[in-house]
PADRENVO-246607 format. One record per residue: residue in one letter; chain; x, y, z of N, C-alpha, C in turn. Coordinates in pm, 1 decimal, decimal comma. Atoms other than C-alpha are relative to their C-alpha. Example, Ala and Ser with C-alpha at 12.3 -4.5 7.8 and 13.67 -1.06 7.14 Angstrom:
{"a" "A" {89,0 -119,0 0,0} {1230,0 -450,0 780,0} {90,0 120,0 0,0}}
{"s" "A" {-82,0 -119,0 -6,0} {1367,0 -106,0 714,0} {-77,0 109,0 73,0}}
! end
This chain:
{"x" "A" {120,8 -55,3 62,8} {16421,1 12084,2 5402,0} {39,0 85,9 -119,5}}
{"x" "A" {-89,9 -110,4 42,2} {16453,3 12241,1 5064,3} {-138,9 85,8 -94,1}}
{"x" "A" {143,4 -45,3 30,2} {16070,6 12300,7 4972,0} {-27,2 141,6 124,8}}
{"x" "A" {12,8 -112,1 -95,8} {15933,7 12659,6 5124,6} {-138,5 -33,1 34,8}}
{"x" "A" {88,3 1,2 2,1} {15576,8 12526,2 5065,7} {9,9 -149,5 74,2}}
{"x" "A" {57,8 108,0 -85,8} {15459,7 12276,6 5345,3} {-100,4 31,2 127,3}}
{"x" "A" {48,1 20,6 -128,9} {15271,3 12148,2 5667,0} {48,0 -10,0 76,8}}
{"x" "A" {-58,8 3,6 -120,4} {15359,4 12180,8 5992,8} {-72,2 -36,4 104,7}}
{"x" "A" {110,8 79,7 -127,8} {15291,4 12079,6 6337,6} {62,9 99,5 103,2}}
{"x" "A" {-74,2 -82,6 -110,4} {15343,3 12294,9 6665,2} {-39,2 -133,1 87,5}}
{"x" "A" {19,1 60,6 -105,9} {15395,8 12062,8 6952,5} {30,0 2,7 113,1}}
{"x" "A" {-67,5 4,5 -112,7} {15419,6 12016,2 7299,2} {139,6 -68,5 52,1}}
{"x" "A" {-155,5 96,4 -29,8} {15802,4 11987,1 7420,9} {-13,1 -91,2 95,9}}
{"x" "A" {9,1 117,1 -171,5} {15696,0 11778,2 7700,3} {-44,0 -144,4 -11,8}}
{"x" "A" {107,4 113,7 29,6} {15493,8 11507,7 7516,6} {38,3 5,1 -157,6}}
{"x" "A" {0,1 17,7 145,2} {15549,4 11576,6 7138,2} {-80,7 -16,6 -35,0}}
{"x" "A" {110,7 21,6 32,6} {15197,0 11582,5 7129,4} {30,9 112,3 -112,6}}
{"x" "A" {44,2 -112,5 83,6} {15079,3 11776,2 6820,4} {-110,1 73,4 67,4}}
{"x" "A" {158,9 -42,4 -24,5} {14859,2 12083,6 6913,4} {-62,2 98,4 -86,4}}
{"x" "A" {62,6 -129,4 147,1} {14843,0 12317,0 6586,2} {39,3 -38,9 -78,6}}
{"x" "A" {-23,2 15,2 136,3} {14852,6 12265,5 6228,0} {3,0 123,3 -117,2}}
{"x" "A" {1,3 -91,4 118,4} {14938,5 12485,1 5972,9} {54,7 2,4 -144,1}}
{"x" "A" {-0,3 -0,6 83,1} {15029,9 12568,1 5648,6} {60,4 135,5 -51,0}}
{"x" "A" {-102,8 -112,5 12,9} {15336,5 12804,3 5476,3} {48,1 -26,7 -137,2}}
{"x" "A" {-102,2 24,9 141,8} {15494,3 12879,9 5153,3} {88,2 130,5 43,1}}
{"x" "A" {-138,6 -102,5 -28,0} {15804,4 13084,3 5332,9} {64,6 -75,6 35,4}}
{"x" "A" {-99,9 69,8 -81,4} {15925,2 12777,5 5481,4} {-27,8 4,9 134,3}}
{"x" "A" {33,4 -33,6 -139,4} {16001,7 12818,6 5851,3} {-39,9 130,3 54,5}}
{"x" "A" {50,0 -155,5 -15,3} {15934,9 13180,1 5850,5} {-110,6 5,3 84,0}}
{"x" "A" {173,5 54,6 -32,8} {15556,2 13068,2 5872,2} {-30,1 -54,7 183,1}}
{"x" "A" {23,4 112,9 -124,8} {15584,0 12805,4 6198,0} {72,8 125,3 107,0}}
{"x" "A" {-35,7 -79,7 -108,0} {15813,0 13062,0 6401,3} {-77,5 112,9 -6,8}}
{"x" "A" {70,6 -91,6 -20,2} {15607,3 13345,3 6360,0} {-91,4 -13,3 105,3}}
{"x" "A" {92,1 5,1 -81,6} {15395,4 13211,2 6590,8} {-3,6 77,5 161,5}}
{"x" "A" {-65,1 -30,4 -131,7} {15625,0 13330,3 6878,0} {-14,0 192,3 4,8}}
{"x" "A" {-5,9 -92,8 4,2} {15615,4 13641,8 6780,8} {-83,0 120,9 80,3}}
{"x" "A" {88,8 -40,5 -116,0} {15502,0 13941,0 7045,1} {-104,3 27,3 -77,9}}
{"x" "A" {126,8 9,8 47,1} {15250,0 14042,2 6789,1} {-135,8 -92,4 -77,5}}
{"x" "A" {37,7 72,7 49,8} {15120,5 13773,4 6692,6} {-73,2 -73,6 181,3}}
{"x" "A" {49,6 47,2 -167,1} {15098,3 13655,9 7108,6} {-117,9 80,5 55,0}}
{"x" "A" {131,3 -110,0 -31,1} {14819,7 13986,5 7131,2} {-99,8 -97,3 -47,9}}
{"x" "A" {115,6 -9,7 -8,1} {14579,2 13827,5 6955,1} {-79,7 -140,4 98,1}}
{"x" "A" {99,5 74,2 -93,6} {14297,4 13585,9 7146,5} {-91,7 -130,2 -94,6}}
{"x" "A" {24,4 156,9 67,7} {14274,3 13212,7 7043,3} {40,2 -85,6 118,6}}
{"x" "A" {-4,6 83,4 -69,9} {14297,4 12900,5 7186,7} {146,9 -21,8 31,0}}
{"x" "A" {-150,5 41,9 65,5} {14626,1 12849,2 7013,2} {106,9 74,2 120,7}}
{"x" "A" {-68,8 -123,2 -87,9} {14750,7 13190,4 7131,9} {40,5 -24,6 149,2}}
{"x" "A" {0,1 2,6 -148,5} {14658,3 13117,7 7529,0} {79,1 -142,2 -11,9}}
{"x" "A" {-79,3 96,4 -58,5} {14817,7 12739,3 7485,2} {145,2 48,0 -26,2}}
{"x" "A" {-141,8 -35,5 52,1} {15159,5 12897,1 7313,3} {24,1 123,4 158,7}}
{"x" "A" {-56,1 -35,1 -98,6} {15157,7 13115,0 7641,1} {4,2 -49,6 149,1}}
{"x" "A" {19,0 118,3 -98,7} {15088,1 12878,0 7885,4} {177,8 -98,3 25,4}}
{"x" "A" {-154,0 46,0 7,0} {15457,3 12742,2 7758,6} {81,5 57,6 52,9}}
{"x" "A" {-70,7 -70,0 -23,8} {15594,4 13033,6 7770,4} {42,6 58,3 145,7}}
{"x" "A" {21,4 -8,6 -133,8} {15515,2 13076,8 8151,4} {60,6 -52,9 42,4}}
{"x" "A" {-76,5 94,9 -23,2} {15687,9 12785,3 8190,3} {142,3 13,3 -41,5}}
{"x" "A" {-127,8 3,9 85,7} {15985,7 12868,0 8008,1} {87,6 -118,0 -137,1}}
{"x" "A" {10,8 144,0 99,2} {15925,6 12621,7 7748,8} {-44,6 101,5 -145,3}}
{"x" "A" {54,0 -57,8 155,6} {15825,4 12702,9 7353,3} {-39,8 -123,6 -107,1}}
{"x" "A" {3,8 110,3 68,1} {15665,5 12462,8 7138,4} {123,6 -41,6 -135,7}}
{"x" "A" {-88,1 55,0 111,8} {15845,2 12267,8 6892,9} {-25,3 -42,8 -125,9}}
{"x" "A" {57,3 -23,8 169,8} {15783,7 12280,3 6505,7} {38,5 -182,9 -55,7}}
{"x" "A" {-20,3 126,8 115,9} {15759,9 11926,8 6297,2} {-50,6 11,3 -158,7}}
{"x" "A" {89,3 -27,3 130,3} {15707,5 11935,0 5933,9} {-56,9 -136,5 -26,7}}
{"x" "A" {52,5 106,8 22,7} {15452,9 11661,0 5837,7} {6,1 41,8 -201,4}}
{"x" "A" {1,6 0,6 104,8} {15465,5 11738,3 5463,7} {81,9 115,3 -98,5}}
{"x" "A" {-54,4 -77,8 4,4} {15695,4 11910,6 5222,1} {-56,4 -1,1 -190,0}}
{"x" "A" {69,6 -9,7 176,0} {15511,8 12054,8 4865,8} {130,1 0,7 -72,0}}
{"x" "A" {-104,6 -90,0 96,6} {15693,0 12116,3 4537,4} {-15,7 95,1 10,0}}
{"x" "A" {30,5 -116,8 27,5} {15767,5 12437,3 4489,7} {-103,7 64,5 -95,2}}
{"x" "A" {149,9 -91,7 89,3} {15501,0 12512,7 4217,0} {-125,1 -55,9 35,1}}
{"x" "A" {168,9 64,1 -94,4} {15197,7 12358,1 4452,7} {-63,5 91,6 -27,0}}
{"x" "A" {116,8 -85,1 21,4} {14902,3 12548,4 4415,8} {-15,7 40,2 148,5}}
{"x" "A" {94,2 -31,0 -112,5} {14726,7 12710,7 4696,5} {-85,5 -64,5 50,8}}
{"x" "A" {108,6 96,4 -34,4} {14430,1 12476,3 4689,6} {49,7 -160,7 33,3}}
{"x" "A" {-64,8 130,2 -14,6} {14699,8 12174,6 4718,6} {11,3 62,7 125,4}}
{"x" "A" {-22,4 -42,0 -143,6} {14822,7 12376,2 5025,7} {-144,2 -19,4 82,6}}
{"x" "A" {140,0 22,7 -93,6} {14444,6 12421,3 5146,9} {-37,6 -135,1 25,9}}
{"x" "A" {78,9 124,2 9,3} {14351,5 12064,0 5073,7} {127,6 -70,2 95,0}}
{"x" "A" {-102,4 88,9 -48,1} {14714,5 11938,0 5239,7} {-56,0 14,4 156,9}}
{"x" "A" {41,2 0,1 -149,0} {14614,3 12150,0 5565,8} {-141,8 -33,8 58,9}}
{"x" "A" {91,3 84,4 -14,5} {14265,9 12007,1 5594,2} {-7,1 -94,5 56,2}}
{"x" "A" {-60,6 124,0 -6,3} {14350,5 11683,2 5548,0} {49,7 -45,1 117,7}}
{"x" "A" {-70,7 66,5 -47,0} {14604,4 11674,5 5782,8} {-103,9 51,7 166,4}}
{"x" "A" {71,9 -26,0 -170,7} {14390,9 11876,9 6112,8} {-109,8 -114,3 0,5}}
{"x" "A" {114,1 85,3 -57,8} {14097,0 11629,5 6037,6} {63,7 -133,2 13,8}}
{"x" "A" {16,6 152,6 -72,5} {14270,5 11353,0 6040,5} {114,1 -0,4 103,2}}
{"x" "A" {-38,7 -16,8 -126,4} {14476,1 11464,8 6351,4} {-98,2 -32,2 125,7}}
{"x" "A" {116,0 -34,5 -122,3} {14136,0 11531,4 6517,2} {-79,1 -157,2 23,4}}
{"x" "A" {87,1 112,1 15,9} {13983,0 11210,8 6413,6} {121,5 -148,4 81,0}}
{"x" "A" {-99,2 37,7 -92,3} {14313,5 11063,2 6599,1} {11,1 -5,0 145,9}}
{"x" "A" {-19,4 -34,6 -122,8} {14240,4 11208,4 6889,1} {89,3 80,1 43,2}}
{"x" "A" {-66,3 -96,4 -27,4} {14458,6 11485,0 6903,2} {-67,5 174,4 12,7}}
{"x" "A" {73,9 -106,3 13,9} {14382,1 11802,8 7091,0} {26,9 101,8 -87,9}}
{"x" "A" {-43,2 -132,1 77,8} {14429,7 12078,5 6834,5} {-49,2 111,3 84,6}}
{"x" "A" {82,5 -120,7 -44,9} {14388,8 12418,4 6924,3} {11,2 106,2 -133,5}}
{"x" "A" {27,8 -55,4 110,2} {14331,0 12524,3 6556,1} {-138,9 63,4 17,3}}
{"x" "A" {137,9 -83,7 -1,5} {14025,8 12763,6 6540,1} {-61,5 -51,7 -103,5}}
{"x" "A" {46,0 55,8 112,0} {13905,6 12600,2 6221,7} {27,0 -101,1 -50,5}}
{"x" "A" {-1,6 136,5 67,1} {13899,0 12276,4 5984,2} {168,7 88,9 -169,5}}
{"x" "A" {-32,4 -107,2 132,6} {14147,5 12517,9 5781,0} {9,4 1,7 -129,0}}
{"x" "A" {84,0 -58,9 119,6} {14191,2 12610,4 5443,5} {-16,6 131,8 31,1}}
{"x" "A" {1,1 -117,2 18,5} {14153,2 12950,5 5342,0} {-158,2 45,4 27,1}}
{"x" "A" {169,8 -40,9 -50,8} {13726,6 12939,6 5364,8} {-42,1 -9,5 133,8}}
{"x" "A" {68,2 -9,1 -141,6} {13768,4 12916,3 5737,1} {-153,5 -95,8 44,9}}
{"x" "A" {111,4 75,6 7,4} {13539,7 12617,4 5744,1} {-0,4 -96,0 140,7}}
{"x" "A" {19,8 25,4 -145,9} {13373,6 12510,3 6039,0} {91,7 79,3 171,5}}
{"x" "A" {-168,0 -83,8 -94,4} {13552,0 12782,7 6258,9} {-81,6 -25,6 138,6}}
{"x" "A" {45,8 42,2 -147,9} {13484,8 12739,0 6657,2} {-93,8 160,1 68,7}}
{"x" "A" {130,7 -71,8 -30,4} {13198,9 12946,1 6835,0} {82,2 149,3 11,7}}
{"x" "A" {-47,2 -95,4 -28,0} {13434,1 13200,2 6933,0} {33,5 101,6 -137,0}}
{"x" "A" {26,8 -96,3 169,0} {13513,3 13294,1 6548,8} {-82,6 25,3 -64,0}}
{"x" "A" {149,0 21,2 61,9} {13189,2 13252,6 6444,1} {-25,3 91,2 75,2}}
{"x" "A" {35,2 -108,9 -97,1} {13141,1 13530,3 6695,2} {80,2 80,8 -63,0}}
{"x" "A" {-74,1 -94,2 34,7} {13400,6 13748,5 6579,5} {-36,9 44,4 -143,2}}
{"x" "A" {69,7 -80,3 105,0} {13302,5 13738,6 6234,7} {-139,3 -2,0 -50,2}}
{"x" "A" {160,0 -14,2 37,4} {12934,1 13739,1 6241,4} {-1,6 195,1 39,3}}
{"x" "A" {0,6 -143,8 -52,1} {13014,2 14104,5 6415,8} {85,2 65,8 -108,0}}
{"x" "A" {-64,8 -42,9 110,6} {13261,0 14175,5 6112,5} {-50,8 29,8 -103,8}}
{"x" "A" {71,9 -37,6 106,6} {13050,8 14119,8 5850,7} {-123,6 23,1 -45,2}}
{"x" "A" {139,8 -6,4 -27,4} {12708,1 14173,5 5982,8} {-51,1 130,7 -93,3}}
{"x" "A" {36,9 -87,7 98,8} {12516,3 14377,5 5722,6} {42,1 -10,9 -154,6}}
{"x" "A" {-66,6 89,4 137,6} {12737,6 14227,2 5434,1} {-85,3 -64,7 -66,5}}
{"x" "A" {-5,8 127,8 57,9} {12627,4 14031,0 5124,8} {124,9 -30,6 -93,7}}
{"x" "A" {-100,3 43,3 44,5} {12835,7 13847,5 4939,7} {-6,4 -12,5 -148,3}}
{"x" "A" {44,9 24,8 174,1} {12811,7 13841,6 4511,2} {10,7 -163,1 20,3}}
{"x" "A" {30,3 150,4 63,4} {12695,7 13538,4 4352,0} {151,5 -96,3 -46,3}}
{"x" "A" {-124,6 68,3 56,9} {13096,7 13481,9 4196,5} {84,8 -12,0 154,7}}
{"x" "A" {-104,3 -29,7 -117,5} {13280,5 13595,3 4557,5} {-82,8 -180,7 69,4}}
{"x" "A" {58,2 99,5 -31,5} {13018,3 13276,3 4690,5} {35,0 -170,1 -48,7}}
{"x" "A" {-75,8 102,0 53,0} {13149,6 13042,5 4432,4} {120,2 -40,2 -29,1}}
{"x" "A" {-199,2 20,3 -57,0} {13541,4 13117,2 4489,3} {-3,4 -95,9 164,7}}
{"x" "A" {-34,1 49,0 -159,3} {13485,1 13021,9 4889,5} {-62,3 -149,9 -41,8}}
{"x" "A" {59,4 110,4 19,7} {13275,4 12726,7 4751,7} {135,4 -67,9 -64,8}}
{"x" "A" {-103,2 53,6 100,1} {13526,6 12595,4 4497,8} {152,4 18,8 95,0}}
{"x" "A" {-59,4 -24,5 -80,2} {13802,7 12690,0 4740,7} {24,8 -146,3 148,2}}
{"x" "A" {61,1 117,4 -139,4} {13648,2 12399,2 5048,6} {10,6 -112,3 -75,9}}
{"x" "A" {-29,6 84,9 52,1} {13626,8 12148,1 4787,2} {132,9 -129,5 17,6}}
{"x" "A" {-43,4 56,0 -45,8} {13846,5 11849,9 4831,8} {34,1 -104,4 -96,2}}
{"x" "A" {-24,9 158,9 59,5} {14022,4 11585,7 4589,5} {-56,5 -119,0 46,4}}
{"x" "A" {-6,4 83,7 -9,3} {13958,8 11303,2 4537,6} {135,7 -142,9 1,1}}
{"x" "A" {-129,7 95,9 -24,2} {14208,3 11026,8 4716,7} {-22,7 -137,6 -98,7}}
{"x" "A" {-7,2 81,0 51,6} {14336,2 10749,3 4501,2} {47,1 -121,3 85,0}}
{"x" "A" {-77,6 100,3 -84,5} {14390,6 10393,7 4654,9} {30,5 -46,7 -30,3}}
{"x" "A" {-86,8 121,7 83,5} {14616,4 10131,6 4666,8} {125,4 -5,7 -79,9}}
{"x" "A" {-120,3 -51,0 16,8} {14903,3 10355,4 4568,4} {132,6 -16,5 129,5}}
{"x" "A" {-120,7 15,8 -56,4} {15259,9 10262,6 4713,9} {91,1 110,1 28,5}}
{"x" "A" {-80,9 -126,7 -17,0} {15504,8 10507,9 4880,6} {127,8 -24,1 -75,0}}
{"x" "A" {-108,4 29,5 101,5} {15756,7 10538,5 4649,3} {135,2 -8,1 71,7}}
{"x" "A" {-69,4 -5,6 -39,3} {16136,7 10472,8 4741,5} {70,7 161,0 46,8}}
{"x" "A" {-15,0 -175,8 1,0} {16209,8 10875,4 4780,0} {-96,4 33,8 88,0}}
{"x" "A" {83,8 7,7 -93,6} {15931,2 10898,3 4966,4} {-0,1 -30,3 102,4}}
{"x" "A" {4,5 65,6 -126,0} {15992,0 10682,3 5263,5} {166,8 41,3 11,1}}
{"x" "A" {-217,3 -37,6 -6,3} {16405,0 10796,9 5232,4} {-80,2 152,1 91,5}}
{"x" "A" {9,1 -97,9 -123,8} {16204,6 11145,9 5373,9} {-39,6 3,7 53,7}}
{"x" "A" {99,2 20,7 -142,7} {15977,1 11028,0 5619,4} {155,1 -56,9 85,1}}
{"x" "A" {-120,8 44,7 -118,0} {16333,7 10843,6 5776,3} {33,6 138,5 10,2}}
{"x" "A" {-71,9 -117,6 -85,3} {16485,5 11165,6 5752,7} {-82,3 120,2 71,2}}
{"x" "A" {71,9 -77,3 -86,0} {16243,2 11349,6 5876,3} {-50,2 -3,9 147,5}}
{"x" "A" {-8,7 66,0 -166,7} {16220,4 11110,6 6219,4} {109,4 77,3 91,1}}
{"x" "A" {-162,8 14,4 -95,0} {16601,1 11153,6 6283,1} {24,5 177,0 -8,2}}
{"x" "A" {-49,5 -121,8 -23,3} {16591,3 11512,4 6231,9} {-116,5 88,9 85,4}}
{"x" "A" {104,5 -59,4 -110,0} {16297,4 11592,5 6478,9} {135,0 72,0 125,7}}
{"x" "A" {-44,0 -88,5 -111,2} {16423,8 11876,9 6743,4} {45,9 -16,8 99,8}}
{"x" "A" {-25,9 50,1 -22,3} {16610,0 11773,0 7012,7} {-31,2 112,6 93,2}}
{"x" "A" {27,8 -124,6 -125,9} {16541,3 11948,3 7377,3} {124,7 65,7 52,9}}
{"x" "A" {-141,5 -25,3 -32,7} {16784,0 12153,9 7500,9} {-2,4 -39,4 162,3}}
{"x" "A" {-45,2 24,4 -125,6} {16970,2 12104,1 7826,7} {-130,3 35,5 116,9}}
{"x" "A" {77,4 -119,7 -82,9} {16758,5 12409,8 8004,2} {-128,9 -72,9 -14,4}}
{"x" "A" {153,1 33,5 -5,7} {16424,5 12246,8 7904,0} {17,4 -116,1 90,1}}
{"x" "A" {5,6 140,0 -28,4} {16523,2 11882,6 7991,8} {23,3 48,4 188,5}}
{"x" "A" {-28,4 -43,0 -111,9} {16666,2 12051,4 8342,4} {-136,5 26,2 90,5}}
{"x" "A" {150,6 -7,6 -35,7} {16304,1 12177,4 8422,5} {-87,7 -91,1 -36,4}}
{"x" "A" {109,5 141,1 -24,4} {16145,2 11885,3 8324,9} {33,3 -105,2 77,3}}
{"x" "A" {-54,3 31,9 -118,7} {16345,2 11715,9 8542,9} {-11,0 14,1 148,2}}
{"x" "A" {8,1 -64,0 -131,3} {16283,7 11919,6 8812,1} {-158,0 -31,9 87,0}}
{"x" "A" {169,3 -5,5 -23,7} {15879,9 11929,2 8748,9} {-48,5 -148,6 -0,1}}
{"x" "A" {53,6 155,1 1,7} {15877,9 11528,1 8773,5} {43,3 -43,0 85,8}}
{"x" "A" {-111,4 95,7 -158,3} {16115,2 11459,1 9081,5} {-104,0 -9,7 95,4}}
{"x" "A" {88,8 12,8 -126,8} {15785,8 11454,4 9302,9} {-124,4 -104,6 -17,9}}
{"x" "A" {93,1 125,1 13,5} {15583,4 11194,3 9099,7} {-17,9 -145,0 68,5}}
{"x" "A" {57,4 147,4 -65,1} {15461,3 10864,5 9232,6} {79,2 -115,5 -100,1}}
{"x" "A" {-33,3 133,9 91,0} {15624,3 10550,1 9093,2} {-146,3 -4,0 -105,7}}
{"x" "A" {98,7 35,0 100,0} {15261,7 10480,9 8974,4} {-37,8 122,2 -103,1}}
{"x" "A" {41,3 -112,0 99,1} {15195,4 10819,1 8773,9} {118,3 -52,2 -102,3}}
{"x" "A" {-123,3 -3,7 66,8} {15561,5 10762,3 8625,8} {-91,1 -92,3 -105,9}}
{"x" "A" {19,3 126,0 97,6} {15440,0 10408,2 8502,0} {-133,6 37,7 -97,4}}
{"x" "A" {104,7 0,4 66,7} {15091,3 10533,9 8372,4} {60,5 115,8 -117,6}}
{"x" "A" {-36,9 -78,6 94,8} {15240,7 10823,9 8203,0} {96,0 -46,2 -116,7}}
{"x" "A" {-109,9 52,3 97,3} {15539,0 10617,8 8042,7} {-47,8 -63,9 -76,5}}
{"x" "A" {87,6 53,6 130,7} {15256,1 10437,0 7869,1} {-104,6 24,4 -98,3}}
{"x" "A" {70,4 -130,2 66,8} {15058,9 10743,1 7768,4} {73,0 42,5 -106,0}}
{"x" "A" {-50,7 -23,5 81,0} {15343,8 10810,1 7600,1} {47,7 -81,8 -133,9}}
{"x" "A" {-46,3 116,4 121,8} {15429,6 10487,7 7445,9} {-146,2 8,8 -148,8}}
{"x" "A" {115,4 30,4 57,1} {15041,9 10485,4 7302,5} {43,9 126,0 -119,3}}
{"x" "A" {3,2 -155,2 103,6} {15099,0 10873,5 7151,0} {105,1 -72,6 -103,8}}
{"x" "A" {-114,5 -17,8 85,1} {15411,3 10775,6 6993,7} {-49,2 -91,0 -99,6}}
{"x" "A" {28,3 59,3 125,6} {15252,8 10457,4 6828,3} {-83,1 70,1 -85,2}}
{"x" "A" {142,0 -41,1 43,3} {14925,2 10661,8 6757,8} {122,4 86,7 -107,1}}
{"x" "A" {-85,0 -96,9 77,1} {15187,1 10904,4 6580,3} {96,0 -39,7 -132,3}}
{"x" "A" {-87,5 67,0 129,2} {15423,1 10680,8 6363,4} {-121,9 -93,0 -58,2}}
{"x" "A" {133,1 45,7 53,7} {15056,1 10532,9 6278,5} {-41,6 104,5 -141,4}}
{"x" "A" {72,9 -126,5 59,8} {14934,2 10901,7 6169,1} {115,4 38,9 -128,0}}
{"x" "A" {-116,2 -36,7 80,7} {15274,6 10973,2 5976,0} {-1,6 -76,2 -96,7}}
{"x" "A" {13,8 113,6 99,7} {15244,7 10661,6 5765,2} {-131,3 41,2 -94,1}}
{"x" "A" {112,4 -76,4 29,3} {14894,7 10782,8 5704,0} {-23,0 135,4 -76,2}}
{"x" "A" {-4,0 -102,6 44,7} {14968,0 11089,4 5620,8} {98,4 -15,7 -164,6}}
{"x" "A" {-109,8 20,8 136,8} {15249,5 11024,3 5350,9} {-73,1 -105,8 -87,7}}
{"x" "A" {115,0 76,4 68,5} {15001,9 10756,0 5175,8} {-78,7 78,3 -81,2}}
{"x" "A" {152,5 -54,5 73,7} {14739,4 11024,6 5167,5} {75,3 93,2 -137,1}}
{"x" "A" {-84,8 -96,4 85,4} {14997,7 11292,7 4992,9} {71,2 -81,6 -155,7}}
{"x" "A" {-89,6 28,7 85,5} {15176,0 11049,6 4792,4} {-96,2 -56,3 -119,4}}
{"x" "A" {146,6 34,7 90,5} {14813,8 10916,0 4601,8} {-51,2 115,9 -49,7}}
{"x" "A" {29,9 -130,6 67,2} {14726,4 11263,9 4511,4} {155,8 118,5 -32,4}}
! end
């Protein structure tokens, strides 16, 4: 990786499901922070699944799905992380993102919509502060019929072969937490997984298309 500005994915070590999306110009700074004890206080979906791991003695595992130039804009960043949660969601992947993100917090889930209706209750907003969050949500327009260029698909390979590898200690407890399954769970699950993984080198292809046309 030699971009600081990209997308990321938090996933489950157990499945490699994706279940958060985000968006960083520090690099990894951004994706590990998540672990962090203050950052574990506050009360999200996200929050309660990242400790749900931790109970377990597990920690999700970071993928980067996209890596900006360094002089990207902000609104390339907003429009990259968009992009990539809706069409996660429209995949069928559970996120536990609180919002469609982006910086205008668009479409945020009942629970934020609760938090800041009590934040800014009594607030208005100026006529210009109204047309930054507007202009802000906005959304390119994708070009089609554009080819991934040779450079392009050289870092989607390396970006396969350098996915996270479990350590001993995890694989040991997952080991442990499966020695009591049923032949038949084994077999239904081993094809739960096969489906994710196509649904996933599906979404990845997808994704590098959408980035590489805009």
């Amino acid at each position: 990786m030699t971009s600081k500005k990209l997308i990321y994915a938090l996933c489950d070590p157990r499945t490699h499901e994706v279940r958060y999306i985000g968006r960083s110009s520090s690099g990894m700074e951004r994706p590990k922070s998540h672990l962090r004890p203050s950052r574990l206080k506050e009360e999200s979906y996200k929050v309660n699944w990242i400790k749900s791991l931790l109970a377990q003695g597990l920690k999700p595992t970071i993928q980067i799905l996209h890596e900006f130039q360094d002089d990207a804009t902000n609104e390339q960043l907003n429009h990259g992380e968009m992009w990539c949660i809706a069409h996660y969601k429209l995949c069928g992947y559970k996120l536990t993102n609180a919002t469609d993100g982006g910086e205008g917090l668009l479409n945020p889930s009942d629970f934020i919509r609760s938090k800041l209706s009590k934040a800014h209750k009594g607030k208005r907003f100026s006529v210009e502060h109204k047309a930054k969050i507007s202009e802000s949500t906005k959304l390119s327009n994708t070009r089609k019929g554009k080819k991934l260029s040779e450079d392009h698909r050289a870092k989607m390979s390396k970006s396969a072969q350098n996915r996270p590898a479990i350590s001993p200690e995890t694989r040991s407890r997952m080991r442990a937490a499966q020695a009591n399954r049923s032949p038949e769970t084994r077999i239904l699950l081993s094809e739960a997984a096969k489906k994710r993984w196509a649904e996933h080198n599906r979404t990845q292809t997808s994704l590098a298309e959408h980035f590489e046309s805009n």
